[in-house]
N, C-alpha and C positions, 0 to 999 in steps of 0.2 A: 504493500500500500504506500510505498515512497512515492516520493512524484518531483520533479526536478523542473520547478513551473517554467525557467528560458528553455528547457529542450523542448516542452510541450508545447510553448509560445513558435515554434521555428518549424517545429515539425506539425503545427495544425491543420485540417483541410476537409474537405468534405468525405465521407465517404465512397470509397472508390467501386462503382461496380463494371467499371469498363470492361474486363474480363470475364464479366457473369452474362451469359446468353439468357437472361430476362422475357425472354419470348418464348423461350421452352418453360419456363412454370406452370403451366398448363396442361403439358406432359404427365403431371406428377400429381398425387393426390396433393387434396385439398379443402380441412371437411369445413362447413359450416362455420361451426365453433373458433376454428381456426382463422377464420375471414374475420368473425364478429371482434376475436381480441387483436389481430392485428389493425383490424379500427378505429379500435379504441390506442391503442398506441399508438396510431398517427396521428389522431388529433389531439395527442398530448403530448407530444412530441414538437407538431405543429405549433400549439400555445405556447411554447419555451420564451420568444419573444415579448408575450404581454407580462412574462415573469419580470425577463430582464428589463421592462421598462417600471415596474415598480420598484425594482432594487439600485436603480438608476437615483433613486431617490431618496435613498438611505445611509445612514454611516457608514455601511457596508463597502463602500466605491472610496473610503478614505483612505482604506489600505490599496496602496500601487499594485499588489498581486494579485487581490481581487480584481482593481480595476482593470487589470489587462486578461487576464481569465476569460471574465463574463462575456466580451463579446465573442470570442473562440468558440466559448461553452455553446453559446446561442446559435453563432452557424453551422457549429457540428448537429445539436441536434434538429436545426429547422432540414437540414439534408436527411437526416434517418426518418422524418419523417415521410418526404418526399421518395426514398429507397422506398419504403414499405406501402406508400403509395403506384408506384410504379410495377410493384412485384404484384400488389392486389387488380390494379387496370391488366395486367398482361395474363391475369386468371379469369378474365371477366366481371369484377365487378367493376361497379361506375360510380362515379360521383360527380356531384353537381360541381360546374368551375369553378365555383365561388363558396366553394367548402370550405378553405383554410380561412378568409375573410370571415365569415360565419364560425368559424369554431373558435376563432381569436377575440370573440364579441362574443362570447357565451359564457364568459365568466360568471359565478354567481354574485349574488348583491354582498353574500358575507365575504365573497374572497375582497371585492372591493372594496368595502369598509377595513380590510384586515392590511389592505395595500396602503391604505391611508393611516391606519393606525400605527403600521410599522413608522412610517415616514416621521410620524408626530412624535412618535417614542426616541427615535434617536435625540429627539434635543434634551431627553431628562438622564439619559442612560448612555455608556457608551458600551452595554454590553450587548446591546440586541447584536453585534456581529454574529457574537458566539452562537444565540439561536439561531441564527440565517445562515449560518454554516452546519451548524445540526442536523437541523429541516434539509438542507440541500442532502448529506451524507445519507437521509435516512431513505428519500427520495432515490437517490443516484441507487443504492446499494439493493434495494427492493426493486427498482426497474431493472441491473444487472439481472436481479436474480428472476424475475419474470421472462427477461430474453432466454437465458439459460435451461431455465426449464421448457421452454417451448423450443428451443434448439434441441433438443436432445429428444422431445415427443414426435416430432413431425415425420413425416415418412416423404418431406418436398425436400431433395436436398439443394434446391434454388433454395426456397426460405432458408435451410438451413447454414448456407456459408454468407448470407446476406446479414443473416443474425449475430454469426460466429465476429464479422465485420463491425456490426453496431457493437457487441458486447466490447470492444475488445478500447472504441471513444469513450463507455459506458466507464469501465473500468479504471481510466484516466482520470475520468470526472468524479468518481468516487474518491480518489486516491488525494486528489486536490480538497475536494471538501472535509475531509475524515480528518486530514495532517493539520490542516490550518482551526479546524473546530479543536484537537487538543490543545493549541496555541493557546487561542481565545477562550478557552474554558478554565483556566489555568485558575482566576480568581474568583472564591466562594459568590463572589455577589452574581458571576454570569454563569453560573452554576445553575441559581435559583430561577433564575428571570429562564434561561432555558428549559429547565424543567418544570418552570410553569405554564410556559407556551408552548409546551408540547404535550402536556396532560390538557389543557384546557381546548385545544385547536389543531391540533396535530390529525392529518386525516391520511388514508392511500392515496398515492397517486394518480391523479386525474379526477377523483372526489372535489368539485365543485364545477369541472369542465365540465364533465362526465352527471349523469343523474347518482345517487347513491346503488338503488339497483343496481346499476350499470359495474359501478364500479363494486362491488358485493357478487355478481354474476364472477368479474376476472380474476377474484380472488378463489371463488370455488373453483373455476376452470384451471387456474396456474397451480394452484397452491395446496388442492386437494390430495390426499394418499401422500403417500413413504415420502416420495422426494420434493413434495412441497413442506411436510412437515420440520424435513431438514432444511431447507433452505429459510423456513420462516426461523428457525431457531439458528443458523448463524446470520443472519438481519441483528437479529434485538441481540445473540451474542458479540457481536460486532460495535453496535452500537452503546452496548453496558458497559464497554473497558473504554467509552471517553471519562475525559473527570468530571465526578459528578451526576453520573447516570446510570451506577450498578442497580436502580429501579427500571431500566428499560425492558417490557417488554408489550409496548404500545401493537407491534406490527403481529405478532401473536395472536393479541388479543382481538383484533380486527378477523385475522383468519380465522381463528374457531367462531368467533360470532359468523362469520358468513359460510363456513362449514355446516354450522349447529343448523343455519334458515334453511339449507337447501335439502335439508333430511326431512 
């Protein structure tokens, strides 16, 4: 989980599928289920940018490696979305042109009240970095593990090295948010203020792009049986060795609740 943010800054770029014949996916199964969650991961993927324009606004961008980060962060994933876009069009599904415009406007009222809120909070505090590097680690490291398991279920193995590709930006961006939240978590007061904004607001991701259903469906699809079990438990074990957080086990508790509905 090192991360050496000038080689990341040099070597950033979209991902590459020039080499992937994109037009044989089709070729290859492709169920249902599989279409609905790679859907939902493009349009949350796609929303990356209405992120970075609320953190554009925060103490967060006072640190110089955040600030040169975020926009990398941003174009790397506005492309995976558009990969998984491109891989769903060449299977037959369709979407409206004006999808990414429409899903980037779909926020919900509380995520915007919570963009504003952060904004306001910086001028009392200067520890909200800590939690916005939290939230980002907890984010990054639960979407790794969502590609991963879908990497490894599929029987398309177009999906499957297009994924190996995203996981591999995924991992970077974990790696960057994890090191720099042990930094900023260092002192008891962004200990607390993290740990209370992530008990009080802390949701899966795509949870306010996404309807709750929606997002409660991708946790039983990814996360269900033996190797979802495991992956939910290195998430929260991952996230319990920052300082300050050997109470994490938020993304757990999310999966068995969305386990427990679908039985």
């Amino acid at each position: 989980m090192n991360m050496n943010i000038e080689s990341y800054l040099r070597n950033s770029k979209k991902v590459d599928l020039s080499d992937i014949d994109t037009a044989s996916a089709a070729d290859f199964p492709l169920t249902p289920e599989e279409a609905r969650c790679l859907t939902y991961m493009m349009d949350v993927e796609s929303h990356t940018i209405m992120y970075l324009r609320g953190l554009l606004n925060t103490c967060a961008v006072d640190d110089p490696e955040i600030a040169a980060f975020l926009p990398c962060w941003a174009y790397e994933e506005l492309f995976h979305g558009r990969a998984l876009q491109q891989f769903l069009e060449a299977c037959g599904v369709c979407f409206a042109p004006g999808r990414s415009a429409e899903v980037r406007n779909s926020a919900s009222l509380s995520e915007r009240i919570q963009e504003a809120g952060a904004s306001l909070l910086c001028r009392f505090t200067p520890h909200l970095t800590a939690a916005y590097l939290t939230w980002g680690a907890v984010q990054e490291l639960s979407t790794l593990e969502g590609y991963g398991l879908l990497e490894r279920s599929t029987h398309n193995p177009i999906l499957a090295e297009i994924l190996r590709r995203i996981i591999k930006d995924e991992r970077r961006h974990f790696a960057f948010y994890y090191n720099k939240a042990k930094t900023y978590l260092a002192p008891p007061a962004a200990q607390r203020l993290t740990s209370f904004l992530l008990r009080r607001f802390w949701n899966p991701v795509g949870q306010g792009i996404k309807s709750a259903p929606d997002t409660r469906w991708m946790l039983q699809f990814l996360f269900a049986g033996g190797r979802g079990l495991d992956a939910s438990r290195r998430i929260d074990s991952a996230i319990s060795r920052l300082p300050g957080l050997a109470w994490f086990d938020l993304f757990g508790q999310s999966r068995r609740s969305a386990v427990a509905a679908a039985v």
